[in-house]
NUDO-676788 format. One line per 10 residues: number of its first residue (from 0); their letters; for each residue z, y, x of N, C-alpha, C. Coordinates in pm, whole numbers. Layout:
NUM) a) Z:Y:X:Z:Y:X:Z:Y:X | ...
END
This chain:
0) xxxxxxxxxx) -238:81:-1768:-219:174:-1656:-231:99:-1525 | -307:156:-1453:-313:59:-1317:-207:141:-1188 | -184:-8:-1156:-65:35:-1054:-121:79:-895 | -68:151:-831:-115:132:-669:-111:62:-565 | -204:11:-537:-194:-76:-437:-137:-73:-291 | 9:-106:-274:-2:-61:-132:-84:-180:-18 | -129:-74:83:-202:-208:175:-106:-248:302 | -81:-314:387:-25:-400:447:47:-268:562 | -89:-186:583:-26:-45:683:18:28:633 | 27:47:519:87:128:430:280:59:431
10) xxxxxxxxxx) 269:-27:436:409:-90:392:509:-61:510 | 377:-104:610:463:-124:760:511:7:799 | 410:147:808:463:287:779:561:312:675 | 607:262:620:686:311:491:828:208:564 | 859:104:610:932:9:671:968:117:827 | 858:160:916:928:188:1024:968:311:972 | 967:414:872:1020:561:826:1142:543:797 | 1171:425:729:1321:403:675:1394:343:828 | 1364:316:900:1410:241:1035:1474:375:1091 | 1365:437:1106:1343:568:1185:1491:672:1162
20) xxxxxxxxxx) 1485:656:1015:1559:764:921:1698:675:958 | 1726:560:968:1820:481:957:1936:507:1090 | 1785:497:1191:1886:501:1330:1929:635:1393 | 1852:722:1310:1891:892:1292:2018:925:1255 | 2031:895:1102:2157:839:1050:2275:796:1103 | 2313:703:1225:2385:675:1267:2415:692:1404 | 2299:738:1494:2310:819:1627:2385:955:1563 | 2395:1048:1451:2447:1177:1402:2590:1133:1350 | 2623:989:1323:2709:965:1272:2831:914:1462 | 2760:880:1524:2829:856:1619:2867:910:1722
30) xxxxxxxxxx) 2771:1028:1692:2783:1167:1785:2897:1267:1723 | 2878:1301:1584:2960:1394:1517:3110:1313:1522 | 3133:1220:1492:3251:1083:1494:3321:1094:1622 | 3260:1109:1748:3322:1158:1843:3367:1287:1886 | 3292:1377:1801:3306:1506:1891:3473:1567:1836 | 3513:1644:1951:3637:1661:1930:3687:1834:1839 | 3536:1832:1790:3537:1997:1690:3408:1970:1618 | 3397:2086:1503:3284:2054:1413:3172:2059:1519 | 3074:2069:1484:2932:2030:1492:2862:2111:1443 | 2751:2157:1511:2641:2247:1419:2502:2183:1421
40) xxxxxxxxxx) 2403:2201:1332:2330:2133:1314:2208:2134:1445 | 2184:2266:1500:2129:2245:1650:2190:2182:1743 | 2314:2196:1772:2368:2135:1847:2382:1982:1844 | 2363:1938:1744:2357:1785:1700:2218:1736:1713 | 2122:1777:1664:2022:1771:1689:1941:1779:1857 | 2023:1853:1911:2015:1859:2079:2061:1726:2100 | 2164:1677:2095:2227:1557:2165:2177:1451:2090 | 2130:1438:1997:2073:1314:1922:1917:1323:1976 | 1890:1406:1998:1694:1451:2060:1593:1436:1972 | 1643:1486:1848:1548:1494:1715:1516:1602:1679
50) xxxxxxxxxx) 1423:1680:1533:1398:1741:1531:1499:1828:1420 | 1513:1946:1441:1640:2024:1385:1628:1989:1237 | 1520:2020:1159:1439:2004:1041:1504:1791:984 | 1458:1725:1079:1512:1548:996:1671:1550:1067 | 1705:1637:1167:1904:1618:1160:1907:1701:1027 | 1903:1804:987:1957:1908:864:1935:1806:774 | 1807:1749:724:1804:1619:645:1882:1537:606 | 1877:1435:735:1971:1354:740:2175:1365:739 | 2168:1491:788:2308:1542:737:2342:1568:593 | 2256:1655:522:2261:1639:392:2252:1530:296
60) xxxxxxxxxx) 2206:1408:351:2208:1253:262:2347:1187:320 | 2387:1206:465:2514:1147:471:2655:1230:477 | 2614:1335:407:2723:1465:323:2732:1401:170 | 2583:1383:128:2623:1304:30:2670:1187:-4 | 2672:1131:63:2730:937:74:2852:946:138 | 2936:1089:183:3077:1099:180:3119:1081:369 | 3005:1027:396:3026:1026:558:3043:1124:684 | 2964:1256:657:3025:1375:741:3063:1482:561 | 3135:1580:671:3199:1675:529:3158:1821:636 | 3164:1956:577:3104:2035:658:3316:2129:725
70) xxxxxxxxxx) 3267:2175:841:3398:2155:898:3431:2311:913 | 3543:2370:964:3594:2535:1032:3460:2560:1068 | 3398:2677:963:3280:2744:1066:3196:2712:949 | 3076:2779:924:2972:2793:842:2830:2732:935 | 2795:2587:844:2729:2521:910:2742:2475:1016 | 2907:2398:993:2966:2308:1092:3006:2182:988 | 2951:2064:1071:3046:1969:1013:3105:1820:1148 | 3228:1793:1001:3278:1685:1089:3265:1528:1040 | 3306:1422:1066:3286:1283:1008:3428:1284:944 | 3393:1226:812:3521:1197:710:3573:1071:798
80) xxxxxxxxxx) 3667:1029:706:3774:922:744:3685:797:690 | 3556:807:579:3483:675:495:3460:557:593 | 3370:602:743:3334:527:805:3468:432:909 | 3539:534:881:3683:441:1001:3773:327:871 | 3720:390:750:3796:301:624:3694:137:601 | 3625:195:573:3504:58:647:3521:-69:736 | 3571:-2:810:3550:-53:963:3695:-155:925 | 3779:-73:907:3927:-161:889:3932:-281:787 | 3811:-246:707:3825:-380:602:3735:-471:643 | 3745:-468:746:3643:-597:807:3697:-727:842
90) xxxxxxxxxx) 3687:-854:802:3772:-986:788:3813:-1003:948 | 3743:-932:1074:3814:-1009:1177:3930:-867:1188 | 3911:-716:1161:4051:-619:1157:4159:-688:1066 | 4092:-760:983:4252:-752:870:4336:-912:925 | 4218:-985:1007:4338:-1131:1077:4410:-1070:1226 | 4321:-954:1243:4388:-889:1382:4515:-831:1340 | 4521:-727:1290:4614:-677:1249:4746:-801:1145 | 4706:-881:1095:4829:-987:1005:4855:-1062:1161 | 4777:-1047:1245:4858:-1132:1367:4923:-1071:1427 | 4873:-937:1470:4977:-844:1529:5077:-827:1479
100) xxxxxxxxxx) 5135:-802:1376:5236:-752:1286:5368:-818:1384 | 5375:-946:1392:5488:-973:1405:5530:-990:1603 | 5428:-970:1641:5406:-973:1780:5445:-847:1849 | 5405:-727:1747:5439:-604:1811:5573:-581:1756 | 5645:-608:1658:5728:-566:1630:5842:-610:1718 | 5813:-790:1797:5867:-791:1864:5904:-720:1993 | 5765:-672:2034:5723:-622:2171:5848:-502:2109 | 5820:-419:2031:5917:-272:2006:6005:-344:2032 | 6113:-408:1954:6245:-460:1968:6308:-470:2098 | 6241:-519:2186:6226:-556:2322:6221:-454:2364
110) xxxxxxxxxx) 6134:-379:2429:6126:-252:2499:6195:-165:2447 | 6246:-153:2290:6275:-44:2255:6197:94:2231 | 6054:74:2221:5971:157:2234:5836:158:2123 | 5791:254:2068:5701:193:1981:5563:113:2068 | 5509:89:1963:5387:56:2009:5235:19:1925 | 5150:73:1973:5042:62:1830:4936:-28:1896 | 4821:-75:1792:4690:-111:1824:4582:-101:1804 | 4515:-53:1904:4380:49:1870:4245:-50:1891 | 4113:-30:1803:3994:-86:1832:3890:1:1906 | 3769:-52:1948:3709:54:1993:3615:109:1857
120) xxxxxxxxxx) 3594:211:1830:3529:267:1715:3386:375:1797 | 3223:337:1800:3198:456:1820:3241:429:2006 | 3239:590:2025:3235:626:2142:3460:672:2190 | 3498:635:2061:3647:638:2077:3714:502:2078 | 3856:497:2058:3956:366:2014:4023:443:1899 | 4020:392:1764:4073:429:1671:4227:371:1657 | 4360:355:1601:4461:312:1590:4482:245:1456 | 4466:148:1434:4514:84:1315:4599:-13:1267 | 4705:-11:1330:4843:-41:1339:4933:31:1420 | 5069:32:1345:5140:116:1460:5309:46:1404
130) xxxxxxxxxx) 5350:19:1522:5503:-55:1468:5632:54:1505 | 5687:158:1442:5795:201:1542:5896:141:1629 | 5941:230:1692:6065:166:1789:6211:209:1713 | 6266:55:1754:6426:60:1682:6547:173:1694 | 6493:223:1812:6542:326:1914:6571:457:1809 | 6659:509:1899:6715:689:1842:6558:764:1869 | 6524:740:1953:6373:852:1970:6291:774:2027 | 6142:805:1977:6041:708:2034:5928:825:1998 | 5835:805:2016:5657:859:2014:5621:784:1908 | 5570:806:1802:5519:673:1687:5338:772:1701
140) xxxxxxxxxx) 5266:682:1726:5108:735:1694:5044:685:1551 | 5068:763:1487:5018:689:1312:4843:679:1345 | 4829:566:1255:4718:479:1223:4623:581:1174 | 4468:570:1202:4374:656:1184:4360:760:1349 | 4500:782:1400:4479:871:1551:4358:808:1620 | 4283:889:1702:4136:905:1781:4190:926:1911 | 4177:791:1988:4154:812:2202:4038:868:2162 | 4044:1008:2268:3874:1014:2260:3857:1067:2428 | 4004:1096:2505:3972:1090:2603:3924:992:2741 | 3831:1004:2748:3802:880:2826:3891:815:2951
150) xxxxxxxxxx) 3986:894:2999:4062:895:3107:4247:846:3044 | 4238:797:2915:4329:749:2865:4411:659:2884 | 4502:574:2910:4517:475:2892:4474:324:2830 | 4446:358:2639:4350:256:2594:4194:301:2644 | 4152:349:2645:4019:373:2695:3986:316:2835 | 4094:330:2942:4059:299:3060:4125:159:3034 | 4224:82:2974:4185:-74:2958:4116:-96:2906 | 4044:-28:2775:3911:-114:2753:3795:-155:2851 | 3769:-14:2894:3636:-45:3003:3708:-124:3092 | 3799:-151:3158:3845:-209:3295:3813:-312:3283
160) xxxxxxxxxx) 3834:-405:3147:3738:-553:3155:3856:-652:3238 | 3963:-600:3280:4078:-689:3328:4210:-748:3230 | 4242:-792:3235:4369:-845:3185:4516:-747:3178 | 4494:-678:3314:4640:-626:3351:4656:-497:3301 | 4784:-478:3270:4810:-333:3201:4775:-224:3258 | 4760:-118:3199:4691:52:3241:4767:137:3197 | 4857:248:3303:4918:325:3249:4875:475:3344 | 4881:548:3220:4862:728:3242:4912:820:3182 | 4896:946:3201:4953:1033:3171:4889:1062:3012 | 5004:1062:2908:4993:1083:2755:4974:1250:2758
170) xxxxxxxxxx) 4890:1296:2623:4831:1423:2612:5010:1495:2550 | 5104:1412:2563:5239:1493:2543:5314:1472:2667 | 5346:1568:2719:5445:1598:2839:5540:1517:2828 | 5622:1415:2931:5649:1309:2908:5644:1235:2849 | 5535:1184:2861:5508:1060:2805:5433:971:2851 | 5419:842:2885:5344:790:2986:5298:643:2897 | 5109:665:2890:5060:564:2785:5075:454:2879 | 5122:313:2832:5082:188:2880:5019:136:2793 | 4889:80:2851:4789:-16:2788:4752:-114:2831 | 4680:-211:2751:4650:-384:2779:4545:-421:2677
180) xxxxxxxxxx) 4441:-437:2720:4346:-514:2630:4399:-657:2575 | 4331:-698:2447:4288:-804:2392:4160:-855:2408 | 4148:-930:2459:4047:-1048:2445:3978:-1144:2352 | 3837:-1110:2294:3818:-1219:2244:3725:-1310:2327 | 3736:-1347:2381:3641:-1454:2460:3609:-1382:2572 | 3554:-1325:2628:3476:-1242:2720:3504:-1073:2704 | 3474:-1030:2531:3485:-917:2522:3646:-823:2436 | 3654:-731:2515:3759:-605:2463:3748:-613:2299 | 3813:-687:2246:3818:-656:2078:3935:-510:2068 | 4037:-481:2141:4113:-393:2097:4192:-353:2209
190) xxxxxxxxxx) 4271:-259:2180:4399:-246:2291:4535:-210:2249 | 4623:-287:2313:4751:-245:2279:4834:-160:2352 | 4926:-98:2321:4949:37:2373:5104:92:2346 | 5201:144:2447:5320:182:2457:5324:329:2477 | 5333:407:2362:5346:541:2455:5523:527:2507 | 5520:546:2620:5640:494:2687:5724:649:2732 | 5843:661:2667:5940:774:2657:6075:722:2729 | 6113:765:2857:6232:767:2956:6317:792:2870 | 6429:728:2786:6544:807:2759:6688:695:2833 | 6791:774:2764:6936:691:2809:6917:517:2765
200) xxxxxxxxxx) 6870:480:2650:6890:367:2604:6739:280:2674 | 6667:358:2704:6501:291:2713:6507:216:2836 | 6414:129:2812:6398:-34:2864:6360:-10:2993 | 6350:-61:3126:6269:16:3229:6125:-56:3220 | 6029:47:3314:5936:40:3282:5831:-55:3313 | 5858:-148:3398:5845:-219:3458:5823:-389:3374 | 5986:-363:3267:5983:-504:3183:5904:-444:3068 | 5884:-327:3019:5789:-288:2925:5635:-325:2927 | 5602:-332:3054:5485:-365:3091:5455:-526:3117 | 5562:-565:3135:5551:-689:3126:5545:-762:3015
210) xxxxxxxxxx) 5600:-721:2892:5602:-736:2780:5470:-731:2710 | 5469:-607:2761:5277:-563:2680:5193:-651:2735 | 5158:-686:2861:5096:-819:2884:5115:-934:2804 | 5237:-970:2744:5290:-1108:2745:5240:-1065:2596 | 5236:-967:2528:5178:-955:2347:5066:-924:2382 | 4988:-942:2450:4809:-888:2448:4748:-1011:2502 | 4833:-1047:2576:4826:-1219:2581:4821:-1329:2484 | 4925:-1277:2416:4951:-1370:2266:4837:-1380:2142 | 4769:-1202:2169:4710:-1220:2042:4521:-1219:2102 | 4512:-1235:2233:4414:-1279:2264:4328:-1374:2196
220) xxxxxxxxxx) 4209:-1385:2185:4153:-1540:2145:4067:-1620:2287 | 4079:-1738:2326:4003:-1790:2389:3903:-1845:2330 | 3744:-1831:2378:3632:-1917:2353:3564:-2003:2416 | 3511:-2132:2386:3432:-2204:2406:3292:-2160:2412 | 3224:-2093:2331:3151:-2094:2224:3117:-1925:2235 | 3006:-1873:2172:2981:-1728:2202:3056:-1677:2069 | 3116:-1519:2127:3157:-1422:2017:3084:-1397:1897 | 3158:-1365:1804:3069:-1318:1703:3080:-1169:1714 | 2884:-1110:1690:2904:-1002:1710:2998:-912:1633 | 3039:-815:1679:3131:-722:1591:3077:-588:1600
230) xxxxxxxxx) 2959:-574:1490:2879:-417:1513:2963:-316:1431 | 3091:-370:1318:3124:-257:1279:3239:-174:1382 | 3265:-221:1490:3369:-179:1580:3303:-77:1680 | 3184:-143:1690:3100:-66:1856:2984:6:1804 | 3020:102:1689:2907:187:1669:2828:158:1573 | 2850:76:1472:2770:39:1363:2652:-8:1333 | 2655:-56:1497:2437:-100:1449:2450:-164:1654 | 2361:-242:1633:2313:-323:1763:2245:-236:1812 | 2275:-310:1931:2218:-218:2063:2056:-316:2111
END
């Protein structure tokens, strides 16, 4: 039986289709991942700028590989939890997080306040640690929660690109987020974060913030030497 020959343009067309299909794939994955309600397949296809026909496609292969699920609404969907489970088992999340552990728990103790630590995921900051506070009442944000407002607290220390803490108004009526990036060399690996609650026993706000500096400080890394990239944090694929 004779086999087919592919010829050299043949390969290279067959190489940029899977490219093509690839970065489709994950522009739908980073669009739907952010959005803050299901998704419909025109509408996704609008904001990705493809054709309705390879988004419906490509939604149906990453429906099957467990990555979007279809959401409230007929021919809506949303992104499962697979791709944020991923992301966390990545060797520099799991030394981030075994370093944090004992850093934040101090920071709570201290302030009396919880406090979690979020990465940037995508076009959000995901939370994947969270330490409560020792305290009678605190705010606890469990692990897996989505910043997706850009005007946030961790969101606005990430972009700020400064050292010094960021505090705003929390999406719960009293409550006031303080945030502080981590550093790895140059770039925002994560942010740490106080949702900060006024009560009789609570710390003022002032040494709270000072605190959160002094643990975002701690678990900083300094470099010599260039970062290693970290594509599963910033969207899953190089820019």
């Amino acid at each position: 039986m004779l086999m087919p020959i592919l010829t050299e343009h043949a390969v290279s067309d067959a190489v940029e289709s899977t490219d093509d299909a690839l970065t489709l794939g994950l522009d739908i994955l980073e669009y739907v991942g952010a959005a803050p309600a299901p998704m419909g397949v025109s509408e996704i296809a609008r904001q990705v700028k493809a054709p309705r026909i390879q988004v419906f496609r490509a939604i149906k292969a990453l429906e099957k590989l467990g990555y979007i699920a279809g959401g409230a609404g007929r021919g809506a969907y949303v992104a499962t939890s697979r791709l944020y489970e991923l992301g966390i088992k990545a060797p520099f999340i799991q030394r981030l997080v075994d370093r944090a552990r004992p850093v934040m728990q101090a920071l709570s103790d201290e302030a009396l306040q919880s406090c979690n630590l979020s990465v940037p995921f995508g076009r959000h900051l995901s939370v994947i640690l969270q330490t409560p506070s020792p305290g009678a009442f605190c705010i606890n944000v469990p692990t897996g929660y989505r910043y997706l407002d850009p005007a946030s607290a961790p969101a606005a220390a990430c972009l700020a690109m400064t050292r010094d803490p960021v505090q705003a108004e929390s999406v719960l009526e009293g409550v006031t987020d303080l945030s502080c990036p981590i550093f790895d060399g140059d770039n925002v690996a994560a942010v740490l974060t106080i949702p900060y609650v006024r009560t009789i026993e609570s710390r003022p706000m002032d040494l709270c913030l000072r605190g959160l500096q002094q643990a975002a400080a701690a678990l900083s890394v300094e470099r010599t030497g260039p970062a290693p990239r970290l594509t599963v944090l910033y969207g899953g694929r190089d820019s």
